[in-house]
N, C-alpha and C positions, 0 to 999 in steps of 0.2 A: 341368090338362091339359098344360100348357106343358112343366112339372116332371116329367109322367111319361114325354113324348117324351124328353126330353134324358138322364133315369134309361135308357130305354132303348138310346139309342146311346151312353149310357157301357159298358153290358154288352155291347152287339155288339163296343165295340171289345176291351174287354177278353177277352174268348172270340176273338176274331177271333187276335191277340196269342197269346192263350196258346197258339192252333193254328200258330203260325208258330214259336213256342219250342219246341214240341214236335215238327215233323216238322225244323228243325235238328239236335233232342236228337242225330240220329242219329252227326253228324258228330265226330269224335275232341277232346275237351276240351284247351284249350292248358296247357301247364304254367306253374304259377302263378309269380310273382313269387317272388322272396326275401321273406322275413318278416324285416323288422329286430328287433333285440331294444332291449329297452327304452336299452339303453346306449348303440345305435348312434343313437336317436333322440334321446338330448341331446346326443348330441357335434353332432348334424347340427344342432339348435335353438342352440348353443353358438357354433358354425360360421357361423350365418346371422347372429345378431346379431354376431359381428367381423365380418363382410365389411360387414353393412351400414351400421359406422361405416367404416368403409375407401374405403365408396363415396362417403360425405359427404364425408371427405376430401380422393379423386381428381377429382372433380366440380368443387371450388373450388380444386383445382389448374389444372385443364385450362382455367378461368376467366383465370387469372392466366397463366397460358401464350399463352394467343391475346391479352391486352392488353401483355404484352410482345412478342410479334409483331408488333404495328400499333407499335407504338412505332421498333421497330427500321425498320418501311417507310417511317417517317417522319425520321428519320435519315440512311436512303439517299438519298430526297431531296432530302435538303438539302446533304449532299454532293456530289452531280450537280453541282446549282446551283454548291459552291463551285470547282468542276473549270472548270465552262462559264465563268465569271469569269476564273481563271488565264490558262487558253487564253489568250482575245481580249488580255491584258496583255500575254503573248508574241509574240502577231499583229503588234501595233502596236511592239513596241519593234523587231523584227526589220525590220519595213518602214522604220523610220527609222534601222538599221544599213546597210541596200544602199541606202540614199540618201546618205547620208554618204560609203558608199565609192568611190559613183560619181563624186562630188565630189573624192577624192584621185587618182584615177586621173586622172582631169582635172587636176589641179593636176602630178599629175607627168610626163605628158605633157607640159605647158608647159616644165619643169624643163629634158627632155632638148633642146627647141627651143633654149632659152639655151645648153646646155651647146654645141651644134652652133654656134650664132652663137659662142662664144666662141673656139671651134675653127680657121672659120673669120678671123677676125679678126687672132686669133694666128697663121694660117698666110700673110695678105698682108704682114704688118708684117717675118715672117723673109721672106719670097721679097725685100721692100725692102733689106732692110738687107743681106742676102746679094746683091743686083746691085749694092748702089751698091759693095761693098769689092770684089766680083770683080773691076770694070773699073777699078777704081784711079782713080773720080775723088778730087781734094783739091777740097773746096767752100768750103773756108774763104778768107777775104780776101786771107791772103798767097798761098793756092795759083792763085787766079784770078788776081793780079796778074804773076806767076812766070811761071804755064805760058800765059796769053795772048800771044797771034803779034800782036796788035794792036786798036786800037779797038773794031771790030766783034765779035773775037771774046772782047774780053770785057765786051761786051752778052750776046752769046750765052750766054756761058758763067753770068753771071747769073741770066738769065732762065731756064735749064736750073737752075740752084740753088733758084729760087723753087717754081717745079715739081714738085721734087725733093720741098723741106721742106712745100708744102701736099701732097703727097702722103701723106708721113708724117705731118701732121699728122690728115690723114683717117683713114689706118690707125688712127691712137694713138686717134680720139675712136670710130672704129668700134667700137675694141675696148673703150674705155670704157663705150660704148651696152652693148653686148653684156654685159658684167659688170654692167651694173646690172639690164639683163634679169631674169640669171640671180639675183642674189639678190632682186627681186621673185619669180620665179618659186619659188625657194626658200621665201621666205618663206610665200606664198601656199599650196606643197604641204606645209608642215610645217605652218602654220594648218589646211588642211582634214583632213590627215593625223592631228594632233591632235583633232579634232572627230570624225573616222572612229574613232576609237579611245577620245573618252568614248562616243558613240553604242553603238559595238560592245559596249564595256563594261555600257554601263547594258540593252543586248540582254542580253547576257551572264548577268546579274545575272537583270532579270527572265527568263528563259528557267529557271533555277536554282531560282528562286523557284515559276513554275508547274509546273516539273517536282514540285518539292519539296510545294506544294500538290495535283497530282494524283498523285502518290503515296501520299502521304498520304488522299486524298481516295478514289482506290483499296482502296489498304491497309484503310480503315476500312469500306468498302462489303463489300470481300473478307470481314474479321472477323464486319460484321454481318451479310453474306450465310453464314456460317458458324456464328454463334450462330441463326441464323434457322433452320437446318436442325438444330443439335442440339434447340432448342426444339417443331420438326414429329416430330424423334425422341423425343424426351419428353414431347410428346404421345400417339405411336402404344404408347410404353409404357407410358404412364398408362391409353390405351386401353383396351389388352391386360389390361393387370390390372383394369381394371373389369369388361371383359366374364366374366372369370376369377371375378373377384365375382359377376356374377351371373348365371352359370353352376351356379355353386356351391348356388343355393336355386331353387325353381321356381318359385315367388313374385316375387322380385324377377327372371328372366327373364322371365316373361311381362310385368312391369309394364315391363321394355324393350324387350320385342318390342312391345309396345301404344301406346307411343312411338316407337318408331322408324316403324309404320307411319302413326300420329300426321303425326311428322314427312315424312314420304314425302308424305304427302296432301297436306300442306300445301304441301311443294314444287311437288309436279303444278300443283295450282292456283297456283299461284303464276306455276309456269312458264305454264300455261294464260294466266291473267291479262294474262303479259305479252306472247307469243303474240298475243291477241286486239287489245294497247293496240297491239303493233307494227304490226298490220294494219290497224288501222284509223285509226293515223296516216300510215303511207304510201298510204291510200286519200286519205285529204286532201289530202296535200302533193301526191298523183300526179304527172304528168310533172315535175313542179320539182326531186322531190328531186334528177334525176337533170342536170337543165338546168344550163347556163352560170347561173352566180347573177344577179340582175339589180342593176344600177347605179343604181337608184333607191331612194333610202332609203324601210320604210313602218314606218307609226309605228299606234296603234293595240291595240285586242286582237284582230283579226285577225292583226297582225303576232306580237302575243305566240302565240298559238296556233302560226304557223305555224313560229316557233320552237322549241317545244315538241315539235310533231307531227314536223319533220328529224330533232332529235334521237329522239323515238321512236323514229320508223321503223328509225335503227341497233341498237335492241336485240340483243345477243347477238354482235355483232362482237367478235371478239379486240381487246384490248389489244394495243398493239405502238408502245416508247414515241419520241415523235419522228413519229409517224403521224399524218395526216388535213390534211385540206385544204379549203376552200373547195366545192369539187365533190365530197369523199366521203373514204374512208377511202383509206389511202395505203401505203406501204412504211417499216417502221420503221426506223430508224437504231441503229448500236453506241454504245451509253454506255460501252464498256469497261469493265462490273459487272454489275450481279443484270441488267440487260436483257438486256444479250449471252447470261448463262447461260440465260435460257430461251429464246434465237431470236428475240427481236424483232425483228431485222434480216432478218429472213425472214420474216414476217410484214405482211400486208395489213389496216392496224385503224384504231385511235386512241388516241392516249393524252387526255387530259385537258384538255388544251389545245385539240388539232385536233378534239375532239367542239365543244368552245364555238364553233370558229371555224367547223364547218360548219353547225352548227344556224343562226348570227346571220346567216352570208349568203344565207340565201333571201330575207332583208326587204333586202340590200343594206346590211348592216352588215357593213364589212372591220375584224373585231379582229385585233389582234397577235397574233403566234405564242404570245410566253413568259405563261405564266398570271398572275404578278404585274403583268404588263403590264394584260391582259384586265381582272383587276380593280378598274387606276387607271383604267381608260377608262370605264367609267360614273358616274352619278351616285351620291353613297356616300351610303345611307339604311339606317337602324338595322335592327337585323338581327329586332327586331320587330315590323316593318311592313313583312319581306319580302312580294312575292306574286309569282303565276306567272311567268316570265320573268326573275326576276332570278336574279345571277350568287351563290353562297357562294366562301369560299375558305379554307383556313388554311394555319395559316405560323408557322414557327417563328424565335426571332432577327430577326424584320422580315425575313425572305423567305416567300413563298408558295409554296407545295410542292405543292397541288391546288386542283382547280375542279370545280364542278358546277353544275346549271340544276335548280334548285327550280320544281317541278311544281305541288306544291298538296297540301294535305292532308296534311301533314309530311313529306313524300317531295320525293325529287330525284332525277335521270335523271346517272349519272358513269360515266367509263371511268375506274376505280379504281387496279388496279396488275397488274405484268407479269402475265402466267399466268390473269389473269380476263378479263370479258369489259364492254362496257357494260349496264348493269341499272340497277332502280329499287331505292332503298333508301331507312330512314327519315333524316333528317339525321341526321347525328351531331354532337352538340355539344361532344363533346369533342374529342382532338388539334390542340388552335389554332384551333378557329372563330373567324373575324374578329368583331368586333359589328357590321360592317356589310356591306351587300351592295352589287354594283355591279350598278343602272339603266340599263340601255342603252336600254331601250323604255318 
């Protein structure tokens, strides 16, 4: 019975159907397609199998393309680093050049003082010797004996002689005083004067040196920000011809429209995903994210959470390198390289560092700015017995170039590099992962 229902709504639909095909009939018939000829359908079968070894090709090109692009951000990094070093070299040798000089300025200062005491000195001893010959005395024993009128007057005349000669004698040792002043003085401004001048020098020197290191430090950022762009250009042409492949069969289009929608999805949710973790760590953290950080250290897995949940809550802020702070995301700073070119100094975000350091001060952990710093500050525990809360880092040459806060479940929460934003990713084990992590909670 069942079977003769369902027999007969397969015939209503099909009579149903055939009356809709039939009162369409009326309408003017589209003109058909071209008919390939058999020729044209192996060159086209011919065609699809080169494009789809071409595709295998451009595929594991465009592989090797984007891990020379990480390669290259990690390079720039570490060039940063070795600029930011220079610098402070030059800071310091410079601050101990205008120390030095102020020291010879002083010294010769003192100089012109002797030079003045000498001046004067030498000008009492001629006014002396120029009164005693104007007035024609003879001081000597025959002249006192000679030109005295008598007893008294050659007491007088003595005693006027005695007078005379400690006179000069003061002049002569005045002026003694005074010259040896002056070649203390002397000595003392060609001592400091010489000191002013290895200081300046060894300024000098390092000053040459950091210039020559951020030059170079530059130059190679500039290069690699330059091979970094022809490698995004060699990608868009590897692109291009893939798409051009598969173009070319309709098979393999659809099998990338079906991926790429694929991929779309997966984004959505993703971005959904993180959307909902952002919200619902800034529902946690609530008024705190945005509060003066507190000054009491807390220790805990509440405090690990709350660690977690600040940084959460920033999802999606721009990178912007040299940015973030204790209280939030911040204004970036010029690196004078790939930063500058994309505006991070115009930019309100975090880089790397300043994500670490806002997320640890809601528990009342004040980490250091530099992220190599960040990572000697906790406890260093193998990087196979990380778990949530703790710090990752890598580093190239025994410097550390990035940081991130491992979440859980093989993911970590980073403000990555210029032109992205902060996101969750899986760890990457490669580019210098340390073997260990830093503990702070």
């Amino acid at each position: 019975m069942r079977f003769a229902r369902g027999l007969l709504v397969v015939l209503l639909v099909t009579l149903l159907t055939a009356a809709s095909v039939a009162t369409a009939g009326a309408a003017p018939e589209p003109t058909p397609p071209p008919n390939p000829s058999n020729e044209d359908l192996q060159r086209s079968r011919d065609a699809v199998s080169g494009r789809a070894a071409d595709v295998a090709r451009l595929t594991q090109r465009l592989s090797e393309l984007q891990a020379e692009a990480d390669e290259l951000q990690i390079q720039v990094a570490e060039q940063h680093e070795s600029a930011n070093q220079a610098l402070d070299v030059l800071t310091g040798a410079q601050a101990e050049a205008d120390a030095a000089a102020t020291r010879a300025e002083s010294a010769r200062a003192q100089t012109e003082a002797a030079g003045k005491a000498v001046d004067a000195a030498r000008t009492r001893l001629d006014d002396f010797v120029a009164g005693t010959y104007s007035q024609g005395l003879d001081l000597g024993p025959i002249g006192l004996l000679t030109t005295a009128t008598g007893p008294q007057d050659l007491v007088d005349r003595a005693q006027l002689t005695d007078a005379l000669a400690q006179q000069q004698a003061a002049a002569l040792d005045g002026l003694e005083r005074a010259r040896v002043q002056q070649a203390n003085a002397d000595s003392t401004a060609r001592k400091a004067q010489e000191e002013a001048e290895q200081r300046r020098q060894a300024a000098a020197d390092a000053k040459v040196a950091a210039d020559r290191a951020l030059a170079g430090a530059q130059q190679a950022a500039d290069e690699q920000a330059q091979r970094l762009q022809a490698v995004v250009g060699e990608q868009a042409q590897v692109q291009a011809q893939l798409d051009a492949a598969e173009n070319a069969d309709a098979g393999l289009r659809a099998q990338r429209q079906r991926f790429q929608a694929w991929q779309r999805a997966q984004e959505e949710a993703e971005a959904a995903r993180q959307r909902a973790a952002r919200e619902e760590a800034a529902a946690r953290a609530g008024s705190a994210a945005s509060a003066p950080p507190p000054t009491t250290r807390r220790t805990g897995s509440g405090a690990v959470q709350t660690v977690i949940d600040r940084a959460m809550s920033q999802l999606g802020v721009t990178y912007a390198w040299g940015g973030g702070t204790a209280r939030g995301p911040s204004l970036g700073i010029r690196d004078g390289g790939v930063a500058d070119s994309f505006g991070d100094y115009r930019k309100v975000g975090f880089d790397c560092s300043g994500l670490m350091l806002y997320a640890f001060a809601g528990v009342g952990v004040r980490l250091p700015r530099y992220s190599g710093n960040q990572h000697a500050y906790g406890d260093q525990v193998p990087l196979a017995q990380m778990r949530p809360g703790d710090m990752l880092s890598w580093a190239r040459n025994g410097r550390v170039y990035h940081i991130a806060l491992y979440i859980g479940n093989g993911r970590m929460i980073e403000a990555p590099y210029s032109g992205a934003s902060v996101k969750v990713s899986p760890v990457r084990y490669s580019g210098g992962l340390l073997p260990t992590v830093s503990r702070v909670i």
